[in-house]
N, C-alpha and C positions, 0 to 999 in steps of 0.2 A: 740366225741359226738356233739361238736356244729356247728363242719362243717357238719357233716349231718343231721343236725336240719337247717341250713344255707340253704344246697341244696335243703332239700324237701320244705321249704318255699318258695323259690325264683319258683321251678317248678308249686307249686298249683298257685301260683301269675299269672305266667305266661301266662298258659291256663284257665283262666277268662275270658282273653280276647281275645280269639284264633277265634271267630264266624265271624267273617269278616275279617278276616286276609287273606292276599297277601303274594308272593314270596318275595319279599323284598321293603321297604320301600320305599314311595316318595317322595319329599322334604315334611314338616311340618307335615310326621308322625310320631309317634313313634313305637319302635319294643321291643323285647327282645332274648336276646341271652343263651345259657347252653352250655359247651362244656369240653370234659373231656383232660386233659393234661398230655403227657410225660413230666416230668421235668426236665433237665443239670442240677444238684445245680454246684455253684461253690464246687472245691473241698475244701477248709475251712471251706467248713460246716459240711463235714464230716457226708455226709449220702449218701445212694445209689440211684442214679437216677432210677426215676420208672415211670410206670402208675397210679400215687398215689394224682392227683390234680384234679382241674377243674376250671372252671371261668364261671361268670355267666352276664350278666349286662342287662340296660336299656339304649338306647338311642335315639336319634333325629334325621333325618333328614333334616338339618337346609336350604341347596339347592340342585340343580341335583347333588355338587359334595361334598360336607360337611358333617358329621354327629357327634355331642356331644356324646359322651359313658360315662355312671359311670359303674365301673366295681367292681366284687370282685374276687379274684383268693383266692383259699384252696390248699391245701397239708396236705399229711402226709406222709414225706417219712420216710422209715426207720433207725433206729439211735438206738445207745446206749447213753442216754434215748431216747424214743421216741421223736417225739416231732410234732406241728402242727405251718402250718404256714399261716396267713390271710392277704392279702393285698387288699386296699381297693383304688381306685382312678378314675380320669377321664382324657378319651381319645379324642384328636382331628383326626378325620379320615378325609384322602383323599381319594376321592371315583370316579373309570374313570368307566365309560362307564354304570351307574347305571340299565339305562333299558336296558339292552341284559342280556342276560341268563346268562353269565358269567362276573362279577365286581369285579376285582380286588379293592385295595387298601394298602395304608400307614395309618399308626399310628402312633405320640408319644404321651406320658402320665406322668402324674406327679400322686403320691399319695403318700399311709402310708403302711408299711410293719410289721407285729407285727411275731416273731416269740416265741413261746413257748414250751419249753422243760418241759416236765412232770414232777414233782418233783423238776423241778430247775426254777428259776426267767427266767423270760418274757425279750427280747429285741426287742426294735422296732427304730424306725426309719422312714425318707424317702423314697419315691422308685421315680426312673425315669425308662423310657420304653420306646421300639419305634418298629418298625418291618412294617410286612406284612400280607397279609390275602387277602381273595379272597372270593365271595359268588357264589356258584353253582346250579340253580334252576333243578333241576335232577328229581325233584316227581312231578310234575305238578300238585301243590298243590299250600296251603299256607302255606309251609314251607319250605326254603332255609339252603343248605349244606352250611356250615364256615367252613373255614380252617385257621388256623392264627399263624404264626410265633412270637415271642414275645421276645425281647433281654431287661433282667431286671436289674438294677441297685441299691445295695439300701442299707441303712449307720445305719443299725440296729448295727451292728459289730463292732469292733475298727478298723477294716479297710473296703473298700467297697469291695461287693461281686455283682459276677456278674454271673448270672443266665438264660439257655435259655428255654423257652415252648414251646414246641409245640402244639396244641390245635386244635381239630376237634369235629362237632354239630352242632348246629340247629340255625337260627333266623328264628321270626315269629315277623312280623309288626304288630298294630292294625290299626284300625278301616275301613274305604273302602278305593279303588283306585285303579286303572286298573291293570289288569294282567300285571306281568313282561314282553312276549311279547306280543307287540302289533303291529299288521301290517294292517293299516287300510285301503290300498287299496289291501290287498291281495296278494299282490307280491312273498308273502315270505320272503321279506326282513323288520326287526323291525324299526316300526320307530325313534329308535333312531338314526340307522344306516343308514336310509334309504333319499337319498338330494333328491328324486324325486317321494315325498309323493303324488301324486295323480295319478300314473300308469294306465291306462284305462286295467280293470276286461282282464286278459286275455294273455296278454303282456310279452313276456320274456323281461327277466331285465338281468340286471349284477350285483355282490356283493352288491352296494350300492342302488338297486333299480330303476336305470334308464333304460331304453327301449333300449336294443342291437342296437350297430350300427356294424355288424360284418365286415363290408369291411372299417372300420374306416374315411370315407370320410365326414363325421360331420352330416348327414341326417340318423335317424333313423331309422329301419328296419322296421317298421310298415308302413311307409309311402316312402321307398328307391324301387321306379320303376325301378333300376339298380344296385340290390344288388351285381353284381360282380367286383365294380368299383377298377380297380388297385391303388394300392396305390400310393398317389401322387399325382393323374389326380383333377384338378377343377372342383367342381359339380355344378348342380344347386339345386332350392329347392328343386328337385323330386329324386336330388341322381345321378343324370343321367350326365354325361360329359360332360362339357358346348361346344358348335356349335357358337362360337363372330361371327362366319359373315355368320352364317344361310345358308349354303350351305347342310345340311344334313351331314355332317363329322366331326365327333366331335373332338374339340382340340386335342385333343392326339393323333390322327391317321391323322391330317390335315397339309402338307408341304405346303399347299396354304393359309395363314392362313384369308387372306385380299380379297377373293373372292368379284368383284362386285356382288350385288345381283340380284336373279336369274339366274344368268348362269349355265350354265351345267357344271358338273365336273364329276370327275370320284373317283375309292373307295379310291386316296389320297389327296382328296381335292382340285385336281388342276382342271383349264379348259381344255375343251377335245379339242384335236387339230385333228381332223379326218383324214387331209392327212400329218403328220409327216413334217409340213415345218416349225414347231417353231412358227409361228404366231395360236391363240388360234380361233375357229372355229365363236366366238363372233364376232371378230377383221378384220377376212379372207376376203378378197374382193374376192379374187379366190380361194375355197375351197376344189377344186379338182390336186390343184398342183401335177407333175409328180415325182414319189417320186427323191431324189437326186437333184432337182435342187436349181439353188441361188433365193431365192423370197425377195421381200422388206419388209416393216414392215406393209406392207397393205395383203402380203400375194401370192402379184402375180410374175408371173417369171420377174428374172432379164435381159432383152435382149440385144444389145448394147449400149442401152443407156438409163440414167439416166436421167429424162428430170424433170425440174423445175418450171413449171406453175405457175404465180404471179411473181416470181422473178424478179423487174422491177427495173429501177434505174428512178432517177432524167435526165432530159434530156440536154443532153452534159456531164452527169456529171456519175462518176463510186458510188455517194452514192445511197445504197439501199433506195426504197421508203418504208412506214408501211406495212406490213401485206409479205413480203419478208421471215422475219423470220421462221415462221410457217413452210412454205416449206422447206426452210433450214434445222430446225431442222428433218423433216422426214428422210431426207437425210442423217442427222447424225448417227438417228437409224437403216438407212438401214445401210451403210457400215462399224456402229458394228456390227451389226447382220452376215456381211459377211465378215470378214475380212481378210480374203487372194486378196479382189478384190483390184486391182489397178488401178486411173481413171483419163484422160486428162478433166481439166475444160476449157472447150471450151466456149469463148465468141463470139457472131454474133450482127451485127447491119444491120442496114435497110440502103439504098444507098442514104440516105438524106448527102450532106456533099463530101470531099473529100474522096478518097480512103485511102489513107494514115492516114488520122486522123483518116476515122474509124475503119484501122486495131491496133492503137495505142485506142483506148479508148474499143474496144471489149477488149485487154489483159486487161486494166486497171480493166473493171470490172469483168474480168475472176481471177483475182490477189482478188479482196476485195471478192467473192464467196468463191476462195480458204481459204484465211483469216479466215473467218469464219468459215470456218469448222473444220481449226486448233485448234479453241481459243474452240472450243467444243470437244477436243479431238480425232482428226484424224489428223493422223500424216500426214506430209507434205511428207515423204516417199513416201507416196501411192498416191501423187498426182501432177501431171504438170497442167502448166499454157499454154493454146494457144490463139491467137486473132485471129481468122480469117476473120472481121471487115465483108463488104456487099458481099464477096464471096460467101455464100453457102447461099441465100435465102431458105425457105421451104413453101414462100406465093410469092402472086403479092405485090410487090413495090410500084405500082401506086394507092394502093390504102391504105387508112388510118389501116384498119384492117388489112392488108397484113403485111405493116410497123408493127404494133403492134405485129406480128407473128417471123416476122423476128428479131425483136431485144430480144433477149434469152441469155442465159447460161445455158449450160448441161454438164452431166457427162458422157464421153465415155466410156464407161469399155474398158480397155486394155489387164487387163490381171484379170484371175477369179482365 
């Protein structure tokens, strides 16, 4: 009789307060709980486990993950005598994920356990406890499904007895506080769960509420102008496949990746070469080269000879003057570019001077031409040294510019 004078108390108490009550509780409110219990006695109690309990309490929401409980649990299980049992204590909950529909938690508890046998003296005692439980908002109301596991401990006994509940019912919070969920840009997703709370109305998300990127390249699909970017490829802000040197062909499909800008290219990013002689159509001084032939690094065909314009020396002397280089260097690129060619450096001079010395100072500086084009990577294989000094003018002599004409160094192709 008193535990049922116990429950219908605790129930009218309860629903007093039930007019603004929520799914469950938010930090600094309070709730109440009723739930009815299967009870494990230990077996030295020597009664039959039943559906014969329940537990009722009040407690706190102390923050999003905390909550204070006083509890009372009842029984009457069945026995020779009868008997009733009341424990009375207070629980510390740990509570994850409070606002989403489904909040687990942990419990332990200290309190007092009074058992009584009908007809025979009372023992009580301590009780310790600890477990599980879970709150399930199911009715879309203001009242939440509990479920709660309960492992009990407790020294009423000359030895301890250890006891499990299981327990299912109701909590109902008082006074105001937002719906358990709450999705305040609409997403769908609760803002408890939600890291990308301001959603623009509209917007597919993903589990957590953020704005799908479905080709995973870091640019959101509301605003991804190239939503079918392979995975991997570098975007820009628009999602699109970044183009570093502006050619129209974007990195991922670009073998030319260093295009000067504005040139024409074609759909792999290189410069278009229109007559197939390797020199690029930017570059081409003769554009229309016959296909198969050998062309220099300006583009045009290679004929017998290699000729060096600028390449001047010092006078009497085989050192190159400034600006010699430059053409050299062209030279070098041509006969990589063609490397099966094999070429006599042929040195001339102007008829200033004796014969003899100027077939000795045309090799000399036919020798420091060849020189250098070694020390730039052409093998000396492919190359002979001749003088043929004022033998083979290709100007008048008598005259200062003629002179200037006749003293050269060129490249004879010998063999292609």
């Amino acid at each position: 009789m008193r535990i049922f004078t116990c429950v219908v108390a605790a129930i009218f108490i309860a629903f007093l307060g039930t007019g603004n009550a929520l799914a469950d509780a938010e930090a600094g409110q309070g709730y109440f709980s009723i739930m009815g219990s299967y009870i494990d006695d230990d077996n030295d109690r020597n009664v039959d486990d039943d559906f014969k309990g329940g537990q009722f309490g009040f407690g706190y929401a102390l923050n999003d993950w905390a909550n204070l409980e006083g509890f009372v649990s009842v029984a009457s299980p069945s026995s020779v005598p009868d008997q009733e049992h009341l424990g009375i204590g207070i629980d510390l909950q740990r509570v994850f994920r409070r606002g989403e529909l489904f909040s687990p938690y942990l419990h332990v508890g200290l309190g007092y356990l009074e058992v009584d046998p009908i007809g025979a003296p009372s023992q009580d005692g301590l009780m310790y406890s600890g477990g599980a439980g879970f709150l399930l908002d199911i009715f879309k109301s203001n009242i939440a499904l509990r479920g709660e596991w309960r492992h009990r401990i407790d020294t009423s006994s000359v030895k301890d007895l250890s006891d499990n509940l299981f327990s299912l019912g109701l909590q109902i919070p008082f006074g105001e506080g937002s719906p358990k969920f709450v999705d305040s840009d609409g997403d769908g997703v609760a803002d408890g769960m939600d890291r990308c709370p301001n959603t623009p109305a509209g917007t597919r998300v993903d589990a957590y509420g953020c704005e799908l990127d479905s080709d995973g390249d870091g640019v959101k699909d509301s605003i991804d102008k190239c939503p079918g970017t392979p995975k991997g490829v570098s975007v820009n802000a628009s999602g699109c496949p970044m183009d570093s040197d502006g050619d129209g062909v974007s990195d991922d499909k670009d073998k030319c990746p260093n295009t000067v800008r504005g040139a024409k290219v074609g759909p792999d990013g290189c410069e278009l070469d229109g007559d197939k002689d390797g020199v690029v159509d930017r570059l081409d001084e003769c554009p229309n080269s016959a296909p198969g032939v050998q062309v220099d690094i300006k583009g045009c065909e290679i004929k017998a000879v290699i000729r060096l314009p600028g390449v001047n020396f010092e006078t009497n002397s085989d050192r190159l003057l400034s600006g010699a280089t430059n053409v050299l260097n062209d030279a070098v690129a041509t006969l990589k570019k063609n490397p099966t060619i094999t070429v006599e450096v042929a040195g001339h001079t102007d008829s200033d001077g004796a014969a003899d010395y100027n077939e000795g100072l045309s090799t000399r500086r036919a020798t420091t031409v060849r020189d250098y084009l070694a020390s730039n990577g052409i093998s000396v294989d492919r190359m002979s040294v001749r003088g043929y000094g004022e033998s083979q003018p290709i100007a008048d002599n008598t005259t200062r510019a003629g002179k200037a004409q006749n003293r050269r160094v060129v490249l004879r192709i010998i063999e292609r």
